[in-house]
FILOTOR-661352 format. One record per residue (C-alpha): x, y, z; chain; residue in one letter; residue number from 1. Coordinates in steps of 0.25 Angstrom, whole numbers. Layout:
BEGIN
R      u      v      w  kette  rest   nr
R      X      Y      Z      A     A  NUM
...
//
This chain:
BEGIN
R      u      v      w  kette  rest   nr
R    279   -137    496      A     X    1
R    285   -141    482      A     X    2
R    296   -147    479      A     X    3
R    303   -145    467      A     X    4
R    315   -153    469      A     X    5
R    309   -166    463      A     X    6
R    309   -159    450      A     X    7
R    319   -162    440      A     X    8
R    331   -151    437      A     X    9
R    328   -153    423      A     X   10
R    313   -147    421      A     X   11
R    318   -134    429      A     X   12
R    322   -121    419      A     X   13
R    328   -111    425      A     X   14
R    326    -98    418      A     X   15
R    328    -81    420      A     X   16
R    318    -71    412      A     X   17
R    329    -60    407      A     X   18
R    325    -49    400      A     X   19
R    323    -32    399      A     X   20
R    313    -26    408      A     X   21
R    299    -26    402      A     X   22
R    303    -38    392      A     X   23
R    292    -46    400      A     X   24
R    299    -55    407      A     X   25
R    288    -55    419      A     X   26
R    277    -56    412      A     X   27
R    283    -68    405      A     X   28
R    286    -74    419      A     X   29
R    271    -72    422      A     X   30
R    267    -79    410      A     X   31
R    274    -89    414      A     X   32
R    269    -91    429      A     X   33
R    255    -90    423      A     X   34
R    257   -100    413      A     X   35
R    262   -110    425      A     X   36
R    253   -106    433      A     X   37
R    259   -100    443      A     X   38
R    250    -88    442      A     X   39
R    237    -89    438      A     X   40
R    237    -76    431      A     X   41
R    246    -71    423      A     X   42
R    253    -59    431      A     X   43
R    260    -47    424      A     X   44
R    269    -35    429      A     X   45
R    262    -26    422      A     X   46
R    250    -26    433      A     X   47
R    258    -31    444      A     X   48
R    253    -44    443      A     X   49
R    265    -53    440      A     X   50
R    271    -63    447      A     X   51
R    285    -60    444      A     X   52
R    284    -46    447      A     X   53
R    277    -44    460      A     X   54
R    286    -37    468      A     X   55
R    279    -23    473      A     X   56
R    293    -17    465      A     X   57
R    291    -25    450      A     X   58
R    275    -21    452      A     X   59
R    279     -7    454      A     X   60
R    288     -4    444      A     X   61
R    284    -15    435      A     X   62
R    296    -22    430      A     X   63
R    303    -34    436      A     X   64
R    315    -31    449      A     X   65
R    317    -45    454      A     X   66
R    322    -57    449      A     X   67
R    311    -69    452      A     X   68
R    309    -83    450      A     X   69
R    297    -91    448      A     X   70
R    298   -109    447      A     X   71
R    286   -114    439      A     X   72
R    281   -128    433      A     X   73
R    280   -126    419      A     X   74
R    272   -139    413      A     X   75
R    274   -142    398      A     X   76
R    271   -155    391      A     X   77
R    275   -165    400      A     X   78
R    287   -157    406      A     X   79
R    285   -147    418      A     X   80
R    297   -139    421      A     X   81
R    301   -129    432      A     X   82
R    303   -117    427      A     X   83
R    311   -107    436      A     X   84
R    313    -94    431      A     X   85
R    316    -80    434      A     X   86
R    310    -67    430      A     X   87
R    321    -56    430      A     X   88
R    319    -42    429      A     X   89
R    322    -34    416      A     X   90
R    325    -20    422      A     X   91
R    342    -17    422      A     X   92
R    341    -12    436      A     X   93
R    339    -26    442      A     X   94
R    347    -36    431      A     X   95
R    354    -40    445      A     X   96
R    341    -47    447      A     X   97
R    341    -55    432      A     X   98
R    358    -57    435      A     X   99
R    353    -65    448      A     X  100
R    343    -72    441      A     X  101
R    351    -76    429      A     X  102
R    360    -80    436      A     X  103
R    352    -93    441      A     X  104
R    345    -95    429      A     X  105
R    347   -109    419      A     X  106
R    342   -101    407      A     X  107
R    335    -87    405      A     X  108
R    324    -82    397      A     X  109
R    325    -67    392      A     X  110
R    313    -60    388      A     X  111
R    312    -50    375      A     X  112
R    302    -41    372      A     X  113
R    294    -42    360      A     X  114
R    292    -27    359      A     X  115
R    305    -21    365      A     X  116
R    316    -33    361      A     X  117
R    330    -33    366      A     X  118
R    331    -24    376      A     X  119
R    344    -20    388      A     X  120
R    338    -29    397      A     X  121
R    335    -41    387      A     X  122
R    351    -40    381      A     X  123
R    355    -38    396      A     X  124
R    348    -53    398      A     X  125
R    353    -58    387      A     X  126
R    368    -55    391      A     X  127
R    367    -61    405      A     X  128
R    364    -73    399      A     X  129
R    375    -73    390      A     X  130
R    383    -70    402      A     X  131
R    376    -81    410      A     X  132
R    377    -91    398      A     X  133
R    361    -94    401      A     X  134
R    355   -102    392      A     X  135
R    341    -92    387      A     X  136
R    329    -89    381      A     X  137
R    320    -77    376      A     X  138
R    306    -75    376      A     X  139
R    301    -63    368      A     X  140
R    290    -58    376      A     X  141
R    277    -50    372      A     X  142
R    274    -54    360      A     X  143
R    261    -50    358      A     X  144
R    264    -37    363      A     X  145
R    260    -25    354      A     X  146
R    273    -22    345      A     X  147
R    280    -35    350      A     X  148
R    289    -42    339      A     X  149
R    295    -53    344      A     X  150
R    300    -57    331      A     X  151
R    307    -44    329      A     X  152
R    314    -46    343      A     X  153
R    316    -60    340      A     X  154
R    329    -57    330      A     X  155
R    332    -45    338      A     X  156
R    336    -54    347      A     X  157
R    342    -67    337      A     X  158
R    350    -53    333      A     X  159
R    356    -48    345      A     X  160
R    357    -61    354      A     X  161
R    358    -73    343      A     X  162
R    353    -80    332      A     X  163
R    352    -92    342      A     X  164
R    339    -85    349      A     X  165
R    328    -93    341      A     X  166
R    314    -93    345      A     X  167
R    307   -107    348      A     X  168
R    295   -101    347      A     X  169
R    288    -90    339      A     X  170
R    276    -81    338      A     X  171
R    266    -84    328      A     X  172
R    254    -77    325      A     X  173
R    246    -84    335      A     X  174
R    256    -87    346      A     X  175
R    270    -94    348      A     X  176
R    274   -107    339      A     X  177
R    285   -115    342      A     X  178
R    297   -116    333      A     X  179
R    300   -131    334      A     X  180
R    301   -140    322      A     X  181
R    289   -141    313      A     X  182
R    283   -129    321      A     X  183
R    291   -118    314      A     X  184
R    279   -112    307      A     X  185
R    282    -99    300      A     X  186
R    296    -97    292      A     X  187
R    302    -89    303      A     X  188
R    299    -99    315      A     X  189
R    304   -111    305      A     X  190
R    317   -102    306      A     X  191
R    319   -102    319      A     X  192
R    313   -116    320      A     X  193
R    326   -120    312      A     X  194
R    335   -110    319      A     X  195
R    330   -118    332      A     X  196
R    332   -131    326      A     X  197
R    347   -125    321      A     X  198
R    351   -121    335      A     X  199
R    346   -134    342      A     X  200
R    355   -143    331      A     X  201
R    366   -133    334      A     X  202
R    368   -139    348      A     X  203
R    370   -153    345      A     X  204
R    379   -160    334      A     X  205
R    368   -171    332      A     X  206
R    358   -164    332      A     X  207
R    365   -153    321      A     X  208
R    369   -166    313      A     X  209
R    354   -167    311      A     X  210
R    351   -154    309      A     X  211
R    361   -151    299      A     X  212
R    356   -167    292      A     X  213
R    342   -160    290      A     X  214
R    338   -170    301      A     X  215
R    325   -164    311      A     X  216
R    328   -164    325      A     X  217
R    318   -171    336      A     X  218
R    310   -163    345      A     X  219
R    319   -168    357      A     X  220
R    332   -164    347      A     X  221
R    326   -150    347      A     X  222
R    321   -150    362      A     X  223
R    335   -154    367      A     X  224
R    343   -146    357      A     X  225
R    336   -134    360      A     X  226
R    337   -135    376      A     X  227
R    353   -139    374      A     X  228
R    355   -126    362      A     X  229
R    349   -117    375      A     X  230
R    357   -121    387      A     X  231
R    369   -120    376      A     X  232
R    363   -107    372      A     X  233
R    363   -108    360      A     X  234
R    348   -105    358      A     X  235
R    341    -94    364      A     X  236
R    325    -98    363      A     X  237
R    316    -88    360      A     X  238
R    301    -87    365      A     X  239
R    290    -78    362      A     X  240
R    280    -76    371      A     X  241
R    272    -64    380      A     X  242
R    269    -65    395      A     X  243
R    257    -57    394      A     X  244
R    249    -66    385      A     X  245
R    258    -78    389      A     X  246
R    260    -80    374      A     X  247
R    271    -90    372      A     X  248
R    274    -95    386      A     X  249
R    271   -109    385      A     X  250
R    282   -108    373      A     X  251
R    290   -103    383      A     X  252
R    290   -110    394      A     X  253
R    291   -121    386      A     X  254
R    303   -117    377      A     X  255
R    309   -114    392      A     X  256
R    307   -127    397      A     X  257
R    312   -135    385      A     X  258
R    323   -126    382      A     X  259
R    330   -120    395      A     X  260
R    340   -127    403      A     X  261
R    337   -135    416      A     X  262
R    345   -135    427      A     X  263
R    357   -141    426      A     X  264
R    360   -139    409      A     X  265
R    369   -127    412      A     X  266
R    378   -129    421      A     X  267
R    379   -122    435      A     X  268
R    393   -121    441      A     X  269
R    397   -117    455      A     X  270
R    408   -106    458      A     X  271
R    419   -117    457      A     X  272
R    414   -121    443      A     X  273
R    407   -135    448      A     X  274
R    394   -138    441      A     X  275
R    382   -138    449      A     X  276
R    374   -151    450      A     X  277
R    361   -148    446      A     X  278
R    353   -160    452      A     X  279
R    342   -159    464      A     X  280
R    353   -169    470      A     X  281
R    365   -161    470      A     X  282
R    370   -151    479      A     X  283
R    361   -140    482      A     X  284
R    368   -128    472      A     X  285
R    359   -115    473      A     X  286
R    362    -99    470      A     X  287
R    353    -89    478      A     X  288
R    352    -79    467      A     X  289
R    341    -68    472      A     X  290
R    340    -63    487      A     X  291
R    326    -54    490      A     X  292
R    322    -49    504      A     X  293
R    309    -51    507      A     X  294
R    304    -41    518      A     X  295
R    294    -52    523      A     X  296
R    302    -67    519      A     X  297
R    317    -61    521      A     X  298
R    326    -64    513      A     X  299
R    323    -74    501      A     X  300
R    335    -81    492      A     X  301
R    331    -86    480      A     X  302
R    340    -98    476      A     X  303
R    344   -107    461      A     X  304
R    346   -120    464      A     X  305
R    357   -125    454      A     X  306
R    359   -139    460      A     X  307
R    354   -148    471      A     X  308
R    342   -146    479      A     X  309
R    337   -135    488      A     X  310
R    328   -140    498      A     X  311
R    318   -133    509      A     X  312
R    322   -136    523      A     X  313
R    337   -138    520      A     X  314
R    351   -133    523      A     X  315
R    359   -128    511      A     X  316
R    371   -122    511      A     X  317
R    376   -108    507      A     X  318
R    389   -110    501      A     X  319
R    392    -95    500      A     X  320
R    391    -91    515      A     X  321
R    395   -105    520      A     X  322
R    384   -106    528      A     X  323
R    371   -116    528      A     X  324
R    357   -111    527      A     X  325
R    346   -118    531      A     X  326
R    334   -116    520      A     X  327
R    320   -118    523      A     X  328
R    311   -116    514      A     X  329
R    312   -116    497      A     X  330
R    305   -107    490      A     X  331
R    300   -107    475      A     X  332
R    296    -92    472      A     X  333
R    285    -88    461      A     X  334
R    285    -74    462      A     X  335
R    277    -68    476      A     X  336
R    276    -84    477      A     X  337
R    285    -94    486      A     X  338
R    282   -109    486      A     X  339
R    291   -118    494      A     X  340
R    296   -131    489      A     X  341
R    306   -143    496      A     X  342
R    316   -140    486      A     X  343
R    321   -135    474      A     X  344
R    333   -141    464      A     X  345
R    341   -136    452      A     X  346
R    334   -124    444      A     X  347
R    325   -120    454      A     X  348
R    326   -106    461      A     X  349
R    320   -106    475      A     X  350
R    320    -94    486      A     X  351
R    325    -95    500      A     X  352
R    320    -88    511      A     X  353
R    329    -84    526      A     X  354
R    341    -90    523      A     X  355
R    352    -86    535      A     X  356
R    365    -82    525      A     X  357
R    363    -85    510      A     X  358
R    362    -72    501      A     X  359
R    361    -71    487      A     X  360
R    373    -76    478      A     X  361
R    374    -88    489      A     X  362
R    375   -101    484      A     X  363
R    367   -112    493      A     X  364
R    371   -126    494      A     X  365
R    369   -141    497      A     X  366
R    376   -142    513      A     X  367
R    391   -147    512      A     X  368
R    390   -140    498      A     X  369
R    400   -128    499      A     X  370
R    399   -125    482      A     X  371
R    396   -111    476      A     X  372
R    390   -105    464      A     X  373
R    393    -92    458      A     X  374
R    386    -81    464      A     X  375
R    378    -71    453      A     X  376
R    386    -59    449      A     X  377
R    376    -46    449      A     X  378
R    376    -34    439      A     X  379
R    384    -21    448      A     X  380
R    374     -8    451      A     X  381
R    375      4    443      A     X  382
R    367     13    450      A     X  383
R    369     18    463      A     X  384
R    364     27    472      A     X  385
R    367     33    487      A     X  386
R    357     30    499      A     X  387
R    353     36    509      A     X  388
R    341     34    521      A     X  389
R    330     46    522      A     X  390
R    331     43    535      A     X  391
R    344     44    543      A     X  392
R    341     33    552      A     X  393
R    338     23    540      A     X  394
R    352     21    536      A     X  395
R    352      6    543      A     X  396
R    340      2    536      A     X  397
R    345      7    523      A     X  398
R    357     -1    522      A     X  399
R    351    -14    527      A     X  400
R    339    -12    518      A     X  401
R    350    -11    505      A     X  402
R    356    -22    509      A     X  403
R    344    -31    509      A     X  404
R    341    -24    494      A     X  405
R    355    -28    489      A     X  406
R    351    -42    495      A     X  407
R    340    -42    487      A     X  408
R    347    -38    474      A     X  409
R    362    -38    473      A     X  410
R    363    -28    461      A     X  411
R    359    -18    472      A     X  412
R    372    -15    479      A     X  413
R    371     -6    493      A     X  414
R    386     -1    497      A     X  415
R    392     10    506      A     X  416
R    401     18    498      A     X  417
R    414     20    508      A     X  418
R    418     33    501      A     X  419
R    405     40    499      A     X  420
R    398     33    512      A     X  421
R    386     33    504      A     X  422
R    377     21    505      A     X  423
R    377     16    488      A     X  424
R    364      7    482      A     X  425
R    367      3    470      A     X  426
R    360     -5    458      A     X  427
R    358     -6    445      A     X  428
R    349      6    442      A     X  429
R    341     14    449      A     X  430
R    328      5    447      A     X  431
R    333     -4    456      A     X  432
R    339      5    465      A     X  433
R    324     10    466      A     X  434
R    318     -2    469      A     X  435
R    328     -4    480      A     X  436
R    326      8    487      A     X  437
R    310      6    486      A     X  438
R    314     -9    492      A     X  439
R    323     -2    503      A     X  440
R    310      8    508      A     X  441
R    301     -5    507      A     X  442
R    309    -13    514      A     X  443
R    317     -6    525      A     X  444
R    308      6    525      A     X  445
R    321     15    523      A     X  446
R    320     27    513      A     X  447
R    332     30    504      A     X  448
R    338     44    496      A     X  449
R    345     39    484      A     X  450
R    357     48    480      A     X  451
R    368     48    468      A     X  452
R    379     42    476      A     X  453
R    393     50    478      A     X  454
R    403     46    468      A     X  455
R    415     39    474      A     X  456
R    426     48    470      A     X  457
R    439     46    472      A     X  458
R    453     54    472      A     X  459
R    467     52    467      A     X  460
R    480     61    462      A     X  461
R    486     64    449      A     X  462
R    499     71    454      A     X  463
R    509     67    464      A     X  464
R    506     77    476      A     X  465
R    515     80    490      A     X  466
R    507     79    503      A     X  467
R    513     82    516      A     X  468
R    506     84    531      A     X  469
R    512     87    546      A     X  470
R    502     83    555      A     X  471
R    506     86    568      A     X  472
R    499     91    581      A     X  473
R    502     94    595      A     X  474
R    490     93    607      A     X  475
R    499     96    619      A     X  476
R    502     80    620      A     X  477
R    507     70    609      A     X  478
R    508     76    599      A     X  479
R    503     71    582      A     X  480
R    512     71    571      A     X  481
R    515     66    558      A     X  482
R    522     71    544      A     X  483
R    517     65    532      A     X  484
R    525     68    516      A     X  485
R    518     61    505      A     X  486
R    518     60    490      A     X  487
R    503     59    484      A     X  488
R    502     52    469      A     X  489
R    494     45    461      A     X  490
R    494     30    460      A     X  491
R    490     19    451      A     X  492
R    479      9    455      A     X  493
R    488     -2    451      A     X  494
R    498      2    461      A     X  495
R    492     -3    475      A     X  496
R    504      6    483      A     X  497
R    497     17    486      A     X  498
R    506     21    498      A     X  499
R    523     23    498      A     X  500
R    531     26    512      A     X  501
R    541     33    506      A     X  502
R    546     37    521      A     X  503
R    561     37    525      A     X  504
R    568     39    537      A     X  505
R    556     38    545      A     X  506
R    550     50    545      A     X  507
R    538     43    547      A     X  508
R    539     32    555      A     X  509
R    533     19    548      A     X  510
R    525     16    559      A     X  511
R    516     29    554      A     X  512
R    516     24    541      A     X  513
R    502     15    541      A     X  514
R    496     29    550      A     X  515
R    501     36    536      A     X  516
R    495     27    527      A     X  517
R    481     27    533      A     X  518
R    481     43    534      A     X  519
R    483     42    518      A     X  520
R    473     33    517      A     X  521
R    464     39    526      A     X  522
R    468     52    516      A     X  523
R    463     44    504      A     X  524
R    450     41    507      A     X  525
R    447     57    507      A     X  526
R    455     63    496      A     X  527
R    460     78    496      A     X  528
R    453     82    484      A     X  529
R    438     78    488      A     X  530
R    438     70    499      A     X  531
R    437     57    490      A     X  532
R    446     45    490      A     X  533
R    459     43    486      A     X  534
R    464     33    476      A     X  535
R    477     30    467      A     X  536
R    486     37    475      A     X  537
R    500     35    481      A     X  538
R    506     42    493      A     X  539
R    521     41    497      A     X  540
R    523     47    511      A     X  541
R    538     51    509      A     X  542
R    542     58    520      A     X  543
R    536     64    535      A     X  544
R    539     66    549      A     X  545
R    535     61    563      A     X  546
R    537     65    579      A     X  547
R    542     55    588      A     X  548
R    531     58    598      A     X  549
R    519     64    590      A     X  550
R    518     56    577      A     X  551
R    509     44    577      A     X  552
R    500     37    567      A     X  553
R    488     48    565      A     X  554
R    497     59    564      A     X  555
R    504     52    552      A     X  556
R    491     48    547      A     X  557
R    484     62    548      A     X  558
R    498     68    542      A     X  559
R    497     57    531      A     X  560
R    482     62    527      A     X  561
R    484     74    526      A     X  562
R    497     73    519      A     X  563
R    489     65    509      A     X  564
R    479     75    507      A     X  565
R    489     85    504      A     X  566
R    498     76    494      A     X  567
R    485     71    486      A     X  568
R    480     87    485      A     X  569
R    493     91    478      A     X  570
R    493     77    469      A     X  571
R    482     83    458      A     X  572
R    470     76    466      A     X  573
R    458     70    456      A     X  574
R    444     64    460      A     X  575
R    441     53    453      A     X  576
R    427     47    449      A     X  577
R    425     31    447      A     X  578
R    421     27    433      A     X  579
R    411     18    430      A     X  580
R    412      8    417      A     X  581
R    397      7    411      A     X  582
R    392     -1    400      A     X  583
R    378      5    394      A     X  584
R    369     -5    387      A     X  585
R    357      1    379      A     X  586
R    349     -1    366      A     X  587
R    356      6    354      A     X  588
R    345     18    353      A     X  589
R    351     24    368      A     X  590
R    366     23    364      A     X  591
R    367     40    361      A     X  592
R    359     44    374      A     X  593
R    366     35    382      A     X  594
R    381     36    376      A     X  595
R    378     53    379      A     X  596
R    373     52    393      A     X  597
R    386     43    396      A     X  598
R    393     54    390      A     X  599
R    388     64    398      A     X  600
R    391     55    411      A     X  601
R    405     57    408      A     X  602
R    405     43    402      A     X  603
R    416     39    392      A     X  604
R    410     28    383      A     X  605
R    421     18    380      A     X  606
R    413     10    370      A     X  607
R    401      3    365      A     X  608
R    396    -11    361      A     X  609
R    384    -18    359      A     X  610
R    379    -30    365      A     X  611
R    365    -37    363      A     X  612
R    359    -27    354      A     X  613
R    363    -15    366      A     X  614
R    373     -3    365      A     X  615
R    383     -5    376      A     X  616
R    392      9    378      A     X  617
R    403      6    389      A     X  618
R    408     19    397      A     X  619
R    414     25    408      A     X  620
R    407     33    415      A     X  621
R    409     41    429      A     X  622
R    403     34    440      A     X  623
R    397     49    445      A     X  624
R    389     50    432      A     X  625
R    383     34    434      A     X  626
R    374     36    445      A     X  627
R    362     40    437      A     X  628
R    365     32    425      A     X  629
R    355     19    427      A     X  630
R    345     29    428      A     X  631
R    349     37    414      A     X  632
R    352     26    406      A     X  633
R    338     22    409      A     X  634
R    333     35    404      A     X  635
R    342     35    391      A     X  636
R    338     22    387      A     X  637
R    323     19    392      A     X  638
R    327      7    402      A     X  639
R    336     -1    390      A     X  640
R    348      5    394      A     X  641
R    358     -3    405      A     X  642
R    372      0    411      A     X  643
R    383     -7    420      A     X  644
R    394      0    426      A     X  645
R    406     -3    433      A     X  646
R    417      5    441      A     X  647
R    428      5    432      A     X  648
R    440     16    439      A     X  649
R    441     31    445      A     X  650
R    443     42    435      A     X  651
R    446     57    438      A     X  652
R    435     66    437      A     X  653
R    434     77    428      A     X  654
R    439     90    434      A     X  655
R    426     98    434      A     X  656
R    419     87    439      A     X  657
R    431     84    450      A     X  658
R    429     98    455      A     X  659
R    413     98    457      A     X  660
R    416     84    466      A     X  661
R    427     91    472      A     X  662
R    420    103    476      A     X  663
R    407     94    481      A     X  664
R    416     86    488      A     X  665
R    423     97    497      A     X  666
R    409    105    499      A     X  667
R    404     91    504      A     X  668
R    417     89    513      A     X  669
R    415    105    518      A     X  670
R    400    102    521      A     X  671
R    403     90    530      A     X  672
//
């Protein structure tokens, strides 16, 4: 057992490997676990072999699905640092997982290909850091790739993202050289050399006094200066290096150590703004960020410690559920492998297994410490789909199973849809939703029949319509009768009365009333022109009758429903369709395939923008046309091309397609 608590906070770095799918993040991460001699090999996803991606999933379809970290000793010159660091996977479908991940990070490293460049994937990384104010780095991988041009792709990115990505190293005919002062070597490095020096000055009024005096800095002026111009983000350092050959890795690792933040250099706040104390002797501050059910271990939480200490064989306390948990052992996880230590502090991500009530989001704290921080806010689903058991008698196992997948990722939502009764999965593409249904069949043994979900339709009126309705029946005893007048009309969403008693003289007795209002509302949730919901009316009941003996509450509320159903036919019924607001991102090259399949989805483009180098169209488009549409924008724009998409109001739908809903409806209603 180890103990990594006796290490100080400020030789940890604490880092996330962002990028787009196939930019060659893995590989980089197996560089690196061979170069520390984690593996004694160097292991690649391309023959399975890697140590990030082992799952039987990643190995299958040979891209990355989970977010996973790895803590390794990285010895240079006299220093050893702790590196903890997260490889994230690049494909849109599971960017919940790079959120998550991000989202516990000090500093990120965002991988570029030198052969493809600045791709969705790599802008989409770029942005959450910019959301996240993380403090970042970019290695341009496979540089000695056939058709790499790492130079090319150097001022693409200084273009699009900022003069102030300078490289601090730079390929040379036989390898990597370093751009420090008096190491410049060929005009172009000498130019970024200065730009480097430049920057660093830039961040201190001494030391740009003695820059713009012509005075050189020290070694520790440029050591300190450049650490300081990162945190502030100010300077973005750019490596160049290749997982495969392991070309320029010790210049990364390094560069990573001497440059990223440590614990404690940005500030971590809790949910009432108080800073967290970073120390090992503080009070225990940690975030469980990623939950994974393991059929063999159970549930395992994977936890970043912000502050304080987390011990093996202590009680902590979950500050979100308000209740104590007792931890046994800490783990530190290197891929299939687990090594337990006494404890870990600041900067360190460790895993718990079988705790009783903490989830992911929850915050776990030192005993008698009742402070919060801020839970991670994931990316909404965009694809969904309905769900059904081949075999009837599966349907318990089916929804337990879900849940335990959503457990696992949060981006993967599982909901009964009240007005269709359809059990909904949703996601953010239909990769994921793949692999979750592959999960479920492994898992809980349960097979699954994926279909479009029904689109929640609803109804309202355009007219003002008259309903009336006698209910009355005599079976050779008591007697039922009720007499309901109403006025149907449309309504405003902004007006919340949506029901007048307009009764006088007590035609209908007020103690009937509430068995009135619940008819109509009963009324609502099956409208009169297909059986949908209705919204955005107003009803007035005006005027009636009873029976001294025969009236009571379910004759009022059978007269009221059917009054309703007769008012809202003669007020100019509409079905309505949600409608979604979408935001496309692609490369510039997709703009006319993709602008014209919007068009034929009945979307109306509102407008478009560019961000990071991308084409961003934002539309409205009809929720009944999105269901395939992760799929499609895949196929349109060769994997580059991402969406998100929001509910944004109900619209009416177009006659002739109202009338084929319609007509399916009733046939359905008829059948049943």
């Amino acid at each position: 057992m180890r103990n990594v608590n006796k290490r100080e906070n400020r030789s940890v770095r604490n880092f996330v490997l962002l990028g787009h799918t196939g930019s060659g993040k893995t590989q980089l991460v197996d560089a690196i676990l061979h170069r520390v001699g984690l593996n004694t090999r160097l292991g690649s996803p391309d023959d399975g072999s890697s140590m990030a991606d082992w799952t039987d999933e990643e190995k299958e379809r040979k891209i990355s699905i989970w977010a996973k970290p790895f803590s390794v000793d990285y010895a240079y010159g006299e220093t050893t640092a702790r590196l903890v660091f997260v490889d994230t996977p690049g494909y849109a479908d599971f960017f919940g997982q790079v959120v998550a991940a991000a989202s516990v990070a000090d500093a990120a490293l965002i991988a570029v290909d030198a052969v493809a460049g600045l791709q969705v994937g790599t802008t989409r990384a770029w942005k959450l850091c910019e959301q996240r104010s993380i403090p970042r780095g970019v290695v341009i991988t496979g540089i000695d790739r056939e058709n790499a041009d790492p130079r090319s792709v150097l001022e693409k990115l200084r273009d699009i993202w900022g003069r102030y990505c300078i490289p601090v190293v730079y390929p040379t005919g036989d390898g990597i050289a370093e751009i420090f002062p008096g190491r410049g070597g060929s005009d172009e490095a000498s130019r970024f050399q200065e730009e480097l020096i430049e920057t660093i000055a830039e961040t201190d009024d001494r030391l740009i006094e003695k820059y713009l005096s012509g005075e050189e800095l020290s070694a520790e002026e440029v050591a300190n200066g450049a650490r300081k111009a990162v945190l502030e983000r100010k300077l973005v350092p750019v490596w160049f290096a290749s997982g495969k050959s392991e070309l320029g890795i010790e210049h990364l690792l390094e560069g990573v150590c001497r440059l990223f933040p440590a614990p404690g250099d940005r500030p971590v706040k809790d949910q009432n703004g108080e800073a967290v104390d970073p120390s090992a002797e503080g009070p225990l501050m940690s975030l469980v960020w990623r939950a994974v059910n393991d059929p063999y271990v159970g549930q395992m939480l994977f936890v970043r410690i912000f502050g304080g200490t987390l011990e093996s064989d202590s009680e902590v306390y979950n500050s979100t559920k308000k209740q104590k948990e007792r931890i046994g052992s800490v783990y530190v996880v290197n891929g299939r492998n687990q090594e337990t230590v006494e404890a870990a502090a600041a900067g360190e991500i460790v895993a718990l297994a079988k705790l009783r009530y903490t989830t992911l989001n929850d915050t776990l704290t030192s005993p008698g410490c009742d402070r919060r921080l801020p839970p991670i806010t994931f990316p909404q689903p965009v694809a969904s789909y309905a769900v059904t058991p081949k075999s009837q008698g599966d349907e318990d196992k089916l929804s337990t199973g879900l849940q335990r997948l959503a457990e696992d990722d949060p981006t993967l939502k599982v909901e009964r849809n009240p007005e269709t009764k359809e059990l909904i999965l949703s996601g953010l593409g239909d990769v994921q939703i793949d692999v979750a249904v592959k999960r479920l069949k492994q898992r809980s043994n349960v097979d699954v029949v994926l279909t479009t979900p029904r689109v929640p339709y609803k109804e309202t009126v355009t007219a003002v319509g008259e309903g009336h309705y006698k209910h009355k029946k005599q079976t050779g005893g008591r007697g039922q009768y009720g007499e309901v007048y109403l006025r149907v009309e449309p309504r405003d969403p902004s007006d919340e009365e949506w029901f007048v008693d307009a009764i006088v003289g007590g035609v209908i007795p007020s103690g009937f009333m509430p068995a009135v209002q619940k008819g109509l509302l009963e009324a609502m949730q099956a409208g009169a022109l297909a059986g949908y919901p209705v919204i955005n009316v107003k009803v007035t009941v005006y005027d009636g009758s009873h029976h001294e003996v025969d009236s009571s509450e379910i004759s009022f509320k059978i007269a009221a429903a059917r009054a309703f159903r007769d008012g809202m036919s003669k007020a100019k019924p509409v079905l309505l369709e949600p409608i979604m607001k979408v935001k496309v991102m692609i490369p510039d090259q997709f703009m006319g395939e993709v602008t014209g399949d919007l068009n034929q989805r009945r979307g109306r483009i509102l407008g478009m923008s560019t961000e990071d180098g991308l084409q961003v169209i934002h539309a409205e488009v009809p929720q009944a046309e999105m269901f395939t549409y992760a799929s499609q924008l895949r196929s349109l724009t060769g994997g580059r091309g991402t969406f998100e998409m929001e509910f944004s109001r109900y619209e009416v739908v177009p006659s002739n397609i109202a009338q084929k809903i319609i007509a399916a409806s009733r046939e359905k209603q008829e059948n049943d």
